[in-house]
N, C-alpha and C positions, 0 to 999 in steps of 0.2 A: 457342108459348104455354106458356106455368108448367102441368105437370100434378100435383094434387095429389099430396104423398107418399102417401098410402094408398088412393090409387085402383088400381082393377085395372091399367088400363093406364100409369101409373108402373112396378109389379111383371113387367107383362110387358117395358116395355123395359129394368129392371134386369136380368132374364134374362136378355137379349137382348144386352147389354152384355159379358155375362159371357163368353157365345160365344168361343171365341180368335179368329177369325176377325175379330171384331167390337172385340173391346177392342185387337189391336193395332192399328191403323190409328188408334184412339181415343186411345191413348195417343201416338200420334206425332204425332197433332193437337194434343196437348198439349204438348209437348215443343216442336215446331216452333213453336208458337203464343209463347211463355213465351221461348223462343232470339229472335225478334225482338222482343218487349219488350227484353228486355234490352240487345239491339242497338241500341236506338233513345236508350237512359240512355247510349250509350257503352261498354258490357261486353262485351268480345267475348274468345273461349278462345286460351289461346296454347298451350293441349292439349286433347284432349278425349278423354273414351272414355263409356263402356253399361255397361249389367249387361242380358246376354242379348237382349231387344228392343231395349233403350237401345243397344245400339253400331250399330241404325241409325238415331238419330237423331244420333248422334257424327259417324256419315259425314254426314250431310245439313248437319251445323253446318258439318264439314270442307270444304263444297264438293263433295264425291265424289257424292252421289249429290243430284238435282233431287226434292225435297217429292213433287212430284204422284207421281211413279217411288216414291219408298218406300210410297207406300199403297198402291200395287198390289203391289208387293213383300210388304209384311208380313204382308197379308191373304193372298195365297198363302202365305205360312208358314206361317201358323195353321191353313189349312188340312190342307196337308201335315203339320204337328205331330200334330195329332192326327186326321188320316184314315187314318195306320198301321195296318194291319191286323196284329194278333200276338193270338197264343192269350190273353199274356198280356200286358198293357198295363204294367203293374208300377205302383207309388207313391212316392211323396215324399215326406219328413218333415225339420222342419229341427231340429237339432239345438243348443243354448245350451251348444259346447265347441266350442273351436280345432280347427284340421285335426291336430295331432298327436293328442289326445285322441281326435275322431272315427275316425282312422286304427286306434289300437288298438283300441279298441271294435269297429269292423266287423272284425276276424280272429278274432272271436269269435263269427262267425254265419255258418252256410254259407248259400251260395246266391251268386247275383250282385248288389253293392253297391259304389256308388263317392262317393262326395264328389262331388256334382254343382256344387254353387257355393261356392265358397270366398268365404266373404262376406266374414268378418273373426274379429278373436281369439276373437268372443263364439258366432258365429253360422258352421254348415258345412250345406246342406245335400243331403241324402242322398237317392242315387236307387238301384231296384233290381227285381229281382221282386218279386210281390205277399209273398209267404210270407218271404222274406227282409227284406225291408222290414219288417212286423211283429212279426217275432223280433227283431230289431236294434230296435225301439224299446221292443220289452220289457227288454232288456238294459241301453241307454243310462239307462232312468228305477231299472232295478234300482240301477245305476251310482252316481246322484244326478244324472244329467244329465235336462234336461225338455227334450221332444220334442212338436213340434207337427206334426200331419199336415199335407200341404199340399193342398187341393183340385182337383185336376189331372189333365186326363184322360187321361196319359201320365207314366212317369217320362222328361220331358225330361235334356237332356245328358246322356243314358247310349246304350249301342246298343242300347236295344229301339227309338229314334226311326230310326235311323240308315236306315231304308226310306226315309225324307222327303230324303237327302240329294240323292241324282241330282234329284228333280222338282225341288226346291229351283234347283240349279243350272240347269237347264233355264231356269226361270222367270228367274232372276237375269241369264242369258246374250242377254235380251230388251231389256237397259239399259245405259245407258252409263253408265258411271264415270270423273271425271274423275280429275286428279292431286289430292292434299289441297293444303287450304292449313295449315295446322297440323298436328301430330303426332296420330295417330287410334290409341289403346292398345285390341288390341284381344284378344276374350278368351280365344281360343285358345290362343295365345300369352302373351300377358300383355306383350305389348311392342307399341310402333306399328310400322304398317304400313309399307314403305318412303316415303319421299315421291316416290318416282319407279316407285311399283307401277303396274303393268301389272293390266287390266280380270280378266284369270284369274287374276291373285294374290289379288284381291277376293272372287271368282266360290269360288275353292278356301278362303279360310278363311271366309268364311257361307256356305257348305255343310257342312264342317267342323263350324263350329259349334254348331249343333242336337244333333248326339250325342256334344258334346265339354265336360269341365266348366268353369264359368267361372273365369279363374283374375282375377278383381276385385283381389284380395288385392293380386296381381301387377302388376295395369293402377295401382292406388295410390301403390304402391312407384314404379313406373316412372317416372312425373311426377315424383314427389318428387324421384327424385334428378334428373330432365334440370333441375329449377329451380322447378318447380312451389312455391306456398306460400300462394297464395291458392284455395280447391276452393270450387265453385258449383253443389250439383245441383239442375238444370234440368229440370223433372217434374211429375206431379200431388202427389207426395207430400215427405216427407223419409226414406224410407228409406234412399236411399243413402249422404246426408251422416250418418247414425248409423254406419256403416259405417265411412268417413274419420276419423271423431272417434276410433275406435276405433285403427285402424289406422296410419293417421299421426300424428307428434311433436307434443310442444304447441307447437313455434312454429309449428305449422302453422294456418290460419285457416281454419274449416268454414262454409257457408251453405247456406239453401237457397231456393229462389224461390218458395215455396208451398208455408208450414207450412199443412197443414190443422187444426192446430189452434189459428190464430191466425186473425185475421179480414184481409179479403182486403187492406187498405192497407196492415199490417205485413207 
């Protein structure tokens, strides 16, 4: 049943949403859900890759991993993300400058700070300890760069996460993985997976990569040049494809399957 927006319990499952535990599994409903529309028009990926949650939905487009398997999956992620125990949990803030820009900027603030997702030319952002993380965004906006915190209750892809890795793998090592059917770019690396990977080659980079940054930038580029020319992202949003438009050439062709700010038949 429709709960009104401004009712209490609207508000409490908006919160509830919010939970990692909760929104991943949510977003792969979505993902999954939107990958067989598409299927059903005839669209099917002749690559695919994620940005961070998304490259388990890449696998599941790929064949690698069975829909029901990644909700138990991710939801143990979420868990493990942010069930980390550390003194100090650290922050996020993403940064409106390229990785080179944000690279100089951070050797101008002590502490621990890394480029956690390499988004695109516009867009890097940054993970680190608490105290360092907000020197670095005083610096960045000193700079003329504007810096948006991110609301997160762990600096993921850094190793203050990197506790979550082992249980991660533990959890992971409960599923079977097939072989792909398509090239799966994935963000460790920034290249696809073998197509003849073996279950611990899987198992070792989503372990991996929880405390490792996402190299998107890279998973873009890589399609491009294997042939790539047509990009489709498959999601609640369009964020990714702003990314692409960015990142890839203009003979490249950017979509996405649910502008929310369009209404749902466009």
């Amino acid at each position: 049943a429709d709960v009104p927006e401004d009712s209490p319990e609207r508000a409490a499952m908006e919160e509830r949403l919010q939970q990692t535990e909760v929104t991943q599994p949510a977003m792969m409903a979505v993902d999954f859900a939107m990958t067989l529309l598409l299927e059903r028009m005839d669209l099917r990926p002749d690559f695919v890759t994620g940005h961070s949650l998304g490259e388990y939905g890449a696998l599941v487009a790929a064949g690698v991993l069975r829909f029901e398997d990644s909700l138990e999956i991710v939801a143990a992620r979420g868990r493990e993300m942010t069930g980390v125990s550390i003194e100090d949990p650290g922050r996020m803030f993403a940064a409106m400058a390229d990785l080179e820009t944000t690279e100089r900027l951070l050797k101008k603030v002590d502490g621990y700070l890394l480029p956690a997702n390499k988004n695109s030319r516009k867009q890097t952002v940054v993970a680190g300890s608490t105290g360092a993380v907000t020197k670095a965004m005083e610096v960045f906006e000193a700079e003329g760069v504007r810096t948006v915190p991110l609301r997160v209750s762990h600096a993921f892809h850094s190793k203050i996460v990197a506790g979550a890795i082992e249980p991660l793998r533990r959890v992971l090592a409960r599923y079977d993985f097939s072989k792909p059917r398509v090239p799966v770019y994935g963000n460790v690396t920034g290249r696809a997976y073998p197509m003849d990977a073996l279950k611990e080659h899987f198992i070792d980079m989503l372990g991996q990569q929880i405390a490792s940054p996402v190299e998107f930038i890279r998973c873009l580029e890589g399609m491009r040049e294997a042939g790539a020319g047509f990009f489709v992202e498959v999601g609640p949003r369009r964020v990714l494809a702003s990314f692409a438009e960015d990142v890839l050439p203009g003979d490249v062709t950017v979509a996405c399957s649910n502008n929310h700010r369009q209404g749902d038949l466009e």
